[in-house]
C-alpha positions in Angstrom: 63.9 59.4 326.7 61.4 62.1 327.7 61.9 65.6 325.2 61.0 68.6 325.5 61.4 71.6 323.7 61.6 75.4 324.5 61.0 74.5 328.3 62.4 75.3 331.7 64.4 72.4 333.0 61.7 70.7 335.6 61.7 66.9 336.5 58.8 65.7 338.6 60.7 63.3 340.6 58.1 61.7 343.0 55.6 60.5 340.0 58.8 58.5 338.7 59.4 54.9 338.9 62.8 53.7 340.7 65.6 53.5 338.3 67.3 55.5 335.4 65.3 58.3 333.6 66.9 60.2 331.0 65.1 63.7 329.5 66.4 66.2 327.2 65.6 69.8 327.2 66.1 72.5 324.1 67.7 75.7 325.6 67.1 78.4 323.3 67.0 82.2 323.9 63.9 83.0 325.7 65.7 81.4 328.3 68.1 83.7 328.8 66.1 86.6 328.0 64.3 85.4 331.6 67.6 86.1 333.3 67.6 89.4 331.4 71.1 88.1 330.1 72.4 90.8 327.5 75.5 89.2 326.5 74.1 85.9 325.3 72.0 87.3 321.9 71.3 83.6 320.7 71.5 80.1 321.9 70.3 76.8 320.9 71.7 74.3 323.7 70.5 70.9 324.4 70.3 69.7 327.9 70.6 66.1 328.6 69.6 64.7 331.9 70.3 61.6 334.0 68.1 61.0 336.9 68.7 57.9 338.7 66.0 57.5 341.2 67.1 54.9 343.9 65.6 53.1 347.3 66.8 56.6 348.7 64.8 60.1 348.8 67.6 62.1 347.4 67.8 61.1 343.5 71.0 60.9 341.4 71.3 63.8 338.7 73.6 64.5 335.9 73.4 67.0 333.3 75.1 67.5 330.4 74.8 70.9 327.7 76.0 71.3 324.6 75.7 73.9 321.8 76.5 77.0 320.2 75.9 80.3 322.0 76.2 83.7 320.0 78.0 86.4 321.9 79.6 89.7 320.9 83.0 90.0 319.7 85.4 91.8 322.1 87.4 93.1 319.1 85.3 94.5 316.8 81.5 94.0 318.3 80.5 91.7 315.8 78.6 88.4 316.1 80.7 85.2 317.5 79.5 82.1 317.6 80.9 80.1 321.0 80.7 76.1 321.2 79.2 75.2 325.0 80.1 72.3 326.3 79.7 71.3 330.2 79.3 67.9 332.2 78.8 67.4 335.1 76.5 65.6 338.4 75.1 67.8 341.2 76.0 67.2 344.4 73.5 66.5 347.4 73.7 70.0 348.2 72.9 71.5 344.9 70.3 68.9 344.8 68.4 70.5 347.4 68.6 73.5 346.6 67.0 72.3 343.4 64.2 70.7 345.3 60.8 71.8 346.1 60.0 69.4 349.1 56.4 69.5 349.0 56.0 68.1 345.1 59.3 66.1 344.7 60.3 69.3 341.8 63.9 69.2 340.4 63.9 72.9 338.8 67.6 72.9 336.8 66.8 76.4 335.7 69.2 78.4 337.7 72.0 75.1 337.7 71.9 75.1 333.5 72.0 78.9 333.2 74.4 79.4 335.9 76.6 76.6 334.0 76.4 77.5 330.7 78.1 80.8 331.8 80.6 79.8 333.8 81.2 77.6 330.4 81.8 80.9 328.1 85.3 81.6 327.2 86.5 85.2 329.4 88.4 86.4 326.2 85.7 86.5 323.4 87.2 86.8 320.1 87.3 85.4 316.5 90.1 83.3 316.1 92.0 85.7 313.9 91.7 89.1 313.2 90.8 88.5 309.6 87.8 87.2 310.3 86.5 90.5 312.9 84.9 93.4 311.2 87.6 96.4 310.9 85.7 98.6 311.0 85.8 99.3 314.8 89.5 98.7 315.3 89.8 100.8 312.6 87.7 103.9 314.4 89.7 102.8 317.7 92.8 103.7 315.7 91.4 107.0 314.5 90.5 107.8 317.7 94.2 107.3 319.4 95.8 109.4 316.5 93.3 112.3 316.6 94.3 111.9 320.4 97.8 112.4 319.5 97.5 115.2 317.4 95.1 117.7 319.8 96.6 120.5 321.7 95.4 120.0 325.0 95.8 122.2 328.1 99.3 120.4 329.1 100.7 120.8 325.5 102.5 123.8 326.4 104.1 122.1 329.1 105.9 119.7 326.9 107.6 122.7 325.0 109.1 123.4 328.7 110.6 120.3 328.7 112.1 120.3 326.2 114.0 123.7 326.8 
């Protein structure tokens, strides 16, 4: 098994022998910095690939990420700490498009960033409110009431209603 850490996810395919070729990859942050990805404020993923190079051109690839993302906390803006977990083989399409002809290059960049945020949860939020800082629900709060309580150009038309 071929490592390697803190790099883009590149597999010279043409120098490889016929048969199965496994390489791992560290995915920290600088990767997503690249992507100038503000949401994801740490990560430390570990890409596993499968390359099974057969009589034909086109090789076989799966990939497989797992980790632990930090993102920000819809609740109260605080860190969260998301498991990643995704699996899954490209098909002959995706495979080309991952392909530069000329050297035989599989370049996974785009594939493992696209992935690993389609693999991010759309609600982010600790598991119980407990564990989120109050102090931002606590300012929405203050906000809303200090909302209730100001005379506004319409609060004279409530006292016509009520007449």
């Amino acid at each position: 098994m071929k490592q390697k850490a803190h790099s883009r996810p590149v597999i010279e395919t043409k120098s490889l022998p016929k048969g199965i070729h496994n390489f791992t990859f560290q995915v920290t942050d600088g990767f997503f910095q690249t992507f100038e990805n503000a949401e994801i404020l740490q990560a430390n993923l570990t890409t596993d690939v499968e390359v099974n190079k057969t009589v034909e051109d086109t090789p076989f690839v799966s990939v497989q990420i797992t980790g632990e993302v930090v993102l920000l906390c819809d609740r109260c803006l605080g860190n969260l700490t998301v498991p990643v977990f995704y699996k899954g083989a490209l098909d002959l399409e995706e495979i080309e498009e991952c392909t530069h002809e000329p050297t035989g290059r599989i370049d996974l960049t785009q594939y493992v960033y696209d992935h690993v945020c389609l693999a991010l949860p759309i609600r982010r939020v600790h598991p119980s409110e407990e564990i989120c800082s109050q102090e931002v629900p606590a300012l929405w709060k203050e906000q809303e009431e200090s909302e209730r309580t100001t005379n506004t150009a319409f609060s004279g038309l409530k006292d016509l209603i009520k007449k």
